[in-house]
N, C-alpha and C positions, 0 to 999 in steps of 0.2 A: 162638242156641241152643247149649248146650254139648253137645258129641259127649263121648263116652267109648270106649275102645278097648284093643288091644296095640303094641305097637310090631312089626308084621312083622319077619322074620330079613331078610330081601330087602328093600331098595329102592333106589330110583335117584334120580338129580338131586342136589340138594344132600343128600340124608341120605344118599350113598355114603358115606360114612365110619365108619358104623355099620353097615351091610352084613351084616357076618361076625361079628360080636361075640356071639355067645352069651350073656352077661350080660345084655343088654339082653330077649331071649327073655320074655314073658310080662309084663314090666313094663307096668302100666296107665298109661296118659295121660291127656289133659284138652281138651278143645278142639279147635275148627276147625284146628290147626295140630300135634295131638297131643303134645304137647310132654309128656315125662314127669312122674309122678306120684312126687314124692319125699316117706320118711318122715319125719315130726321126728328131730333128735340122739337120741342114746341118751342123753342127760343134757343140762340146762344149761350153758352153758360158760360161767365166769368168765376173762377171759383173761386170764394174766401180761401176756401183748403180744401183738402182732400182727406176722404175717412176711411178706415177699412170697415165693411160691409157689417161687420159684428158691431159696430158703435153705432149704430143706428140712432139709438137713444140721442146722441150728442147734435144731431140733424135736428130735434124738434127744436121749435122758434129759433131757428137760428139762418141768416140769408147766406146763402150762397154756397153750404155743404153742398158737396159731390160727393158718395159711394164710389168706393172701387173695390174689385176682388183680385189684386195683385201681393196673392199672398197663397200661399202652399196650394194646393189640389187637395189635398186631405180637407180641406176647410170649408173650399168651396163645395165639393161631391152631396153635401148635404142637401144643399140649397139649388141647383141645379132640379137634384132629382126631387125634391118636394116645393118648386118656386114658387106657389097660391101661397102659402106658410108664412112667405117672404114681402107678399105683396101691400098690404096694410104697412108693412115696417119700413120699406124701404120708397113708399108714398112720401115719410115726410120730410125727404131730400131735395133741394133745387133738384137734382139729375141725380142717376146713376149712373154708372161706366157698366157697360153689358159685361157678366163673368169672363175670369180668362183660363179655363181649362187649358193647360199646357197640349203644348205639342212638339215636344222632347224628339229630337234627332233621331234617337236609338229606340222610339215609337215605333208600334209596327202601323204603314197607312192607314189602315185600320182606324188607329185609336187618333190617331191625330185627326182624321176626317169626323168618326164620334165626337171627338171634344167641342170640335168648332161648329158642328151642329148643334149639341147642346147647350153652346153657350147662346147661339142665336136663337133656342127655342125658350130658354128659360126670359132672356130680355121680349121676347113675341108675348110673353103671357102678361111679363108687368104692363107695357104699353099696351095692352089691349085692357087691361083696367086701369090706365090712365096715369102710372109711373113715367115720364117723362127720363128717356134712356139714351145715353151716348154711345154709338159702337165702337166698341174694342176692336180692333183688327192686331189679328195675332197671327203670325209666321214663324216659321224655321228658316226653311232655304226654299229654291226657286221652286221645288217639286208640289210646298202646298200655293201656289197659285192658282191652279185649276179652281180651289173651291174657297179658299180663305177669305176670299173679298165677295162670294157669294152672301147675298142680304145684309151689304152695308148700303148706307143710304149713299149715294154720288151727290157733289155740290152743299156738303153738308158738314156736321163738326165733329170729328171723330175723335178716338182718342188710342194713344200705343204707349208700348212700356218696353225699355228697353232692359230691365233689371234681369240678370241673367243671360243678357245677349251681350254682351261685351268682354265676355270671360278672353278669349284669344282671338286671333289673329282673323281666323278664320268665322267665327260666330260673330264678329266684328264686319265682315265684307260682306255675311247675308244679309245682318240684320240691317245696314246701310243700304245696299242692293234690293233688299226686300220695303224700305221707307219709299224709295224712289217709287217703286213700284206701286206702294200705296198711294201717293200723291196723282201720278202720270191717270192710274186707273178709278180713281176714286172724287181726282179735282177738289178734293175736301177744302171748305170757309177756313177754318181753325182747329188746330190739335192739341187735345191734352195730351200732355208728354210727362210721363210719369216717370223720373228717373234721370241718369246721366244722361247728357247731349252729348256721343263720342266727336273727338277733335277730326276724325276724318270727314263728318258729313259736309258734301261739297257746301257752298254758300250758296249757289243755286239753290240746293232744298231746305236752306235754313231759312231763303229770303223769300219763298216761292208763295208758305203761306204762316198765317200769324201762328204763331207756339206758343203753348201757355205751357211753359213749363215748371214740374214739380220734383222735389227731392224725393227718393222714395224712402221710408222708414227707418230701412239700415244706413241711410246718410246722414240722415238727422240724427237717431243715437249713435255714431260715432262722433258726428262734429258735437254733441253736445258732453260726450266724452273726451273728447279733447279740451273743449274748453275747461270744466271741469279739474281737469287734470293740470291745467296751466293756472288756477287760481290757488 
């Protein structure tokens, strides 16, 4: 059953971090796990390219940067738990891509439920002063459905990463099983696709809606180490 609610000024245990934050004041949520309710962009975003979240700097006057946090957990953990720190910096981006706090297999529910609530409370705080933010929707297998698509906006442009989801056979059939699921439950305009497009995703969900898709990091310094390597 889905609960609806506000996010308390006060609380304790793992949502200390959000405590004091004023921004957060009145914002609705979604679920057994309340995890915030965020709006669509204020426009579709066509991206020149894509940045990791530390290159901020490289967004000023420039059109069409997008932020993404598809890079270790260590990096992002900072910026999560102090996101106000964040918010001036990552203002002068067309978009952000909402953080993507893993949610590792071998997670106990726990942390995987944590994570994805904090990714949705830290992208709550930028759009509520006016960071214009793309949600990430992030999965493992069919178990985080209950909550994973909790406070993504529906009819709207999201964005997913498959880097690390393609390893075998098996993280291969969630992570397919899991896009479908995104689309069916979510009806999203357009996706940023940060990463490999695996060769099994049926044509149905290739054609179903527009993909902007992007190399992730480690494909670029290999292709650019190969070519390299050939001159």
């Amino acid at each position: 059953m889905k609960l609806a609610g506000t996010i308390p000024i006060r609380e304790a245990g793992h949502g200390q971090f959000i405590a004091e934050l004023p921004a957060l004041a009145g914002i609705k949520t979604a679920g057994i796990e309340q995890i915030p309710i965020l709006n669509p962009p204020n426009t579709v975003v066509y991206p020149s390219r894509l940045e990791i979240f530390s290159s901020w700097k490289s967004a000023t006057n420039s059109e069409g940067v997008v932020m993404h946090f598809y890079v270790d957990d260590r990096k992002i953990h900072p910026v999560v738990l102090n996101p106000m720190k964040w918010t001036y910096r990552l203002s002068r981006a067309s978009a952000v891509i909402s953080p993507d706090l893993s949610v590792y297999a071998n997670s106990p529910p726990c942390v995987r439920r944590y994570n994805t609530r904090a990714n949705r409370t830290a992208a709550a705080i930028w759009q509520a002063y006016g960071v214009n933010v793309i949600a990430n929707v992030r999965w493992n297998d069919p178990s985080d459905y209950e909550y994973c698509f909790d406070g993504c906006p529906r009819q709207s442009q999201i964005a997913v990463s498959s880097v690390s989801m393609l390893r075998n056979r098996w993280d291969r059939r969630n992570f397919i099983h899991g896009y479908q699921e995104t689309l069916e439950r979510l009806e999203p305009t357009s996706v940023i696709w940060y990463g490999a497009i695996p060769r099994e995703l049926p044509r149905s969900a290739r054609e179903s809606v527009e993909i902007l898709s992007f190399p992730s990091r480690s494909a670029i310094a290999f292709r650019e180490k190969a070519l390299n390597g050939c001159r």
